[in-house]
N, C-alpha and C positions, 0 to 999 in steps of 0.2 A: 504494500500500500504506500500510498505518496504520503508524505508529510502536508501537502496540502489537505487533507481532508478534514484534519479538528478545525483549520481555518477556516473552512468552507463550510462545518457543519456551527461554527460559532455564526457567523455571518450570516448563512438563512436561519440559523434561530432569531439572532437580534431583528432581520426583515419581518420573519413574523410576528413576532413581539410588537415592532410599530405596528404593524399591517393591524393588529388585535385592536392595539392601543386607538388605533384609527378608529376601529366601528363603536370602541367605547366612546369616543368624544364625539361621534355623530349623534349622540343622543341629544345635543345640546339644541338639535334642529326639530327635533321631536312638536313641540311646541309648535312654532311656527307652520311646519308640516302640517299637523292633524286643523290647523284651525283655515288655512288655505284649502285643503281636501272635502272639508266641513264633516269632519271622522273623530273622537273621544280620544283622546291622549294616549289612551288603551292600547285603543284601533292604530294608533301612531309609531308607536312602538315597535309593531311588526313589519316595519321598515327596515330600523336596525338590525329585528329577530333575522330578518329575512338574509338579509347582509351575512351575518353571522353562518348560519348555517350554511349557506350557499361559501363561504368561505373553508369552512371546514369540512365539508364535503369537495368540494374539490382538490383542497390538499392534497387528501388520500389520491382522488382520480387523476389529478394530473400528476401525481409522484408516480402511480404506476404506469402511466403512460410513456412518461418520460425515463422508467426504468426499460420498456419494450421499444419504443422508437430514438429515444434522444430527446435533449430536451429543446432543438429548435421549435419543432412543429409542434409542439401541443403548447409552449410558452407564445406561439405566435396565434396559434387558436385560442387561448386564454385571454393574452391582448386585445384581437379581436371582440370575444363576444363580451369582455369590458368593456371595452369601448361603445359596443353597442348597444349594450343594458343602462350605462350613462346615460346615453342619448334618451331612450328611451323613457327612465327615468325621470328625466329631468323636463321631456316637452311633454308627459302624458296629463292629459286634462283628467281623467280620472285617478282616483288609491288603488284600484285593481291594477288596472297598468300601470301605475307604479309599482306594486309590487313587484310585478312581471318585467319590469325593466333592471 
């Protein structure tokens, strides 16, 4: 084994650490969210749930992906449908498609 690997296994740990740290402080839009959507602080929250799991579920599936392909093509289909669930996100006039984004 290469001596780079505790490096490399410290350094996506710390990524995932903010990545985590990230959907914790998205709560802080929760508010704002549920009252634009016209949805109960409740119902607002499964924003970030959503966030979350969809995070940690892909962990898993993109680490094995990327243990059977490499990691260009599924780190670029991951980009990808980031980028697209954003979008989505962010112009959907309804909470459904937002979640869905």
């Amino acid at each position: 084994m290469s001596s780079n690997h505790p490096r490399l296994g410290a350094l996506l740990g710390i990524l995932f650490g903010i990545t985590g740290a990230g959907s914790a402080a998205a709560a802080i839009a929760v508010h704002p969210l549920a009252v634009t959507y016209g949805v109960s602080a409740g119902a607002g929250v499964w924003s970030v749930s959503v966030y979350a799991i969809t995070l940690g579920v892909g962990t898993a599936v993109y680490g094995r992906l990327a243990d059977l392909m490499g990691t260009r093509r599924p780190m670029s289909l991951g980009i990808a449908l980031t980028v697209f669930g954003s979008v989505v996100a962010a112009l959907a006039p309804t909470f459904g498609l937002h979640l869905l984004g």
